[in-house]
LUMTORKOL-390736 format. One line per 10 residues: for each residue x, y, z of N, C-alpha, C. Coordinates in steps of 0.02 Angstrom, whole numbers, always signed. Layout:
% residues N
X:Y:Z:X:Y:Z:X:Y:Z; ...
//
This chain:
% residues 73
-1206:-6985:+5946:-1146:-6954:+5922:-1130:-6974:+5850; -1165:-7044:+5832:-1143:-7057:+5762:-1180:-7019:+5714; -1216:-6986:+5732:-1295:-6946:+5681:-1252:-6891:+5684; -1206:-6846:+5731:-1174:-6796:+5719:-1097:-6802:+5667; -1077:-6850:+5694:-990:-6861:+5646:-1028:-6854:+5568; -1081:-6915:+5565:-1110:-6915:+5499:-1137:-6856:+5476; -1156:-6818:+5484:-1179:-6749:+5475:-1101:-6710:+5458; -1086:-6698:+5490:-1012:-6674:+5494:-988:-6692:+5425; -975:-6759:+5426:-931:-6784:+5359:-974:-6751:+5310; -1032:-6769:+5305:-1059:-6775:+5250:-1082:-6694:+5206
-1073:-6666:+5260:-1081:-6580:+5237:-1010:-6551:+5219; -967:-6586:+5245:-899:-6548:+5230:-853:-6575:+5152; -840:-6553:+5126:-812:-6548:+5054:-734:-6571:+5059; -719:-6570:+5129:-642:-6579:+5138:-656:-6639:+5192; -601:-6675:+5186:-586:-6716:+5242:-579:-6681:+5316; -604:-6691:+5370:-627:-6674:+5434:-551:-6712:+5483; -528:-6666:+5523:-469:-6713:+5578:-508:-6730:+5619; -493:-6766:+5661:-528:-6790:+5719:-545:-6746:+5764; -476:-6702:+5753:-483:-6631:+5824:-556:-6599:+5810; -569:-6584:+5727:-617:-6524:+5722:-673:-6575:+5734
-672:-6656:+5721:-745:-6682:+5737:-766:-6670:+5824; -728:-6686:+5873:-717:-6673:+5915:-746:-6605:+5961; -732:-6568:+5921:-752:-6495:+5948:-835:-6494:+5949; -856:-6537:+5910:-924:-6526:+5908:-969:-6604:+5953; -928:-6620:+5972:-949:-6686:+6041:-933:-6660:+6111; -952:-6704:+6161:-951:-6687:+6225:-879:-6696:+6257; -858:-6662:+6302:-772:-6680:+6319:-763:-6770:+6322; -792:-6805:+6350:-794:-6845:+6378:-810:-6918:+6346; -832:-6881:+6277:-856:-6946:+6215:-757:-6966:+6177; -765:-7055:+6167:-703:-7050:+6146:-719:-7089:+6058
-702:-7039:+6019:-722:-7030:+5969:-707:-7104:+5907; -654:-7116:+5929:-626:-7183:+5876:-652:-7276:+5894; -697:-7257:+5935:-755:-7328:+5935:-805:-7294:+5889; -828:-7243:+5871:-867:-7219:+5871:-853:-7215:+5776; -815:-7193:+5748:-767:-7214:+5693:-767:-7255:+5660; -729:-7333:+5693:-735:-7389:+5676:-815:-7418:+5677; -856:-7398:+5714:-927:-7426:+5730:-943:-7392:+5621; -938:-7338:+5619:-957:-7304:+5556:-911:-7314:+5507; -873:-7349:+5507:-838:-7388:+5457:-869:-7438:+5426; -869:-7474:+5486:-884:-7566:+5493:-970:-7526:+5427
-1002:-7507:+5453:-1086:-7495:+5421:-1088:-7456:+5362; -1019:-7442:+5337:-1007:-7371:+5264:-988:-7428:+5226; -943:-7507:+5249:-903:-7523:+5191:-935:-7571:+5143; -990:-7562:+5148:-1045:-7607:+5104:-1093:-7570:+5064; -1074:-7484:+5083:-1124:-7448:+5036:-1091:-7413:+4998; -1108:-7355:+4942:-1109:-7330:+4905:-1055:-7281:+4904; -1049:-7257:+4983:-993:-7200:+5004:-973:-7258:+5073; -902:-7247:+5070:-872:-7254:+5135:-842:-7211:+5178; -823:-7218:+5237:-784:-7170:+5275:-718:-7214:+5269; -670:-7158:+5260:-613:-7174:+5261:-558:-7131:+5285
-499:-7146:+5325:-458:-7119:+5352:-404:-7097:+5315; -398:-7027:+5309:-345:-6998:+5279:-284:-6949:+5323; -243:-6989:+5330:-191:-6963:+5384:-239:-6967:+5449; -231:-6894:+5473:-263:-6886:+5531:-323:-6871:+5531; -371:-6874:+5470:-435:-6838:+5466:-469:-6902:+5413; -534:-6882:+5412:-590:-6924:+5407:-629:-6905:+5352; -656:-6933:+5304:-712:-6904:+5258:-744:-6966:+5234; -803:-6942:+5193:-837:-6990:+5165:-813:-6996:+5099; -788:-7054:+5053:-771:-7077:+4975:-832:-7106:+4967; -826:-7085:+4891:-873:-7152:+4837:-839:-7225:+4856
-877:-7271:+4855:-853:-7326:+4857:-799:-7349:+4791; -750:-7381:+4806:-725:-7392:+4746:-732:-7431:+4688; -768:-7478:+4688:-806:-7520:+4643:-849:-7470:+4617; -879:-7400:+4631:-909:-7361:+4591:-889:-7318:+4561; -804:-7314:+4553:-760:-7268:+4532:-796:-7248:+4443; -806:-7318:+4415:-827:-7303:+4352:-892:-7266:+4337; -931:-7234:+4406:-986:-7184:+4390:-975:-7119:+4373; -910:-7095:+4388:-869:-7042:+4384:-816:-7040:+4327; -810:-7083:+4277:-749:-7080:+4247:-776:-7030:+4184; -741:-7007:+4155:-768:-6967:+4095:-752:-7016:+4023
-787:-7023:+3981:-769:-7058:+3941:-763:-7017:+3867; -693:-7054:+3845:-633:-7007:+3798:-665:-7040:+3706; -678:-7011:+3680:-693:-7027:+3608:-619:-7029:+3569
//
């Protein structure tokens, strides 16, 4: 189930709720061990998962914020 959330996040452009990750698991899977398990293994790389309100996406890590900054002459 974690090869699917990750898929999920990682194709979607918007932050994901739990409901819509959900729809695409089995009734019976309970999704927020499953979350935290993919937290705990994102917060040492490059992108993390992170919780926004009620929904979920993958960020740049923030120590890599400065790969993205535009720089002003």
């Amino acid at each position: 189930m974690e090869r699917v959330i990750e898929a999920l996040l990682f194709t979607s452009s918007e932050p994901l709720s739990i409901n819509d990750l959900k729809k695409n698991l089995p009734q019976n899977i309970d999704i927020n061990p499953i979350i935290e398990t993919l937290q705990k293994r994102y917060e040492t790389r490059g992108v993390n998962l992170k919780r926004i309100g009620n929904s979920i996406a993958l960020r740049t890590a923030k120590d890599l914020d400065y790969l993205f900054l535009t720089k002003k002459v």
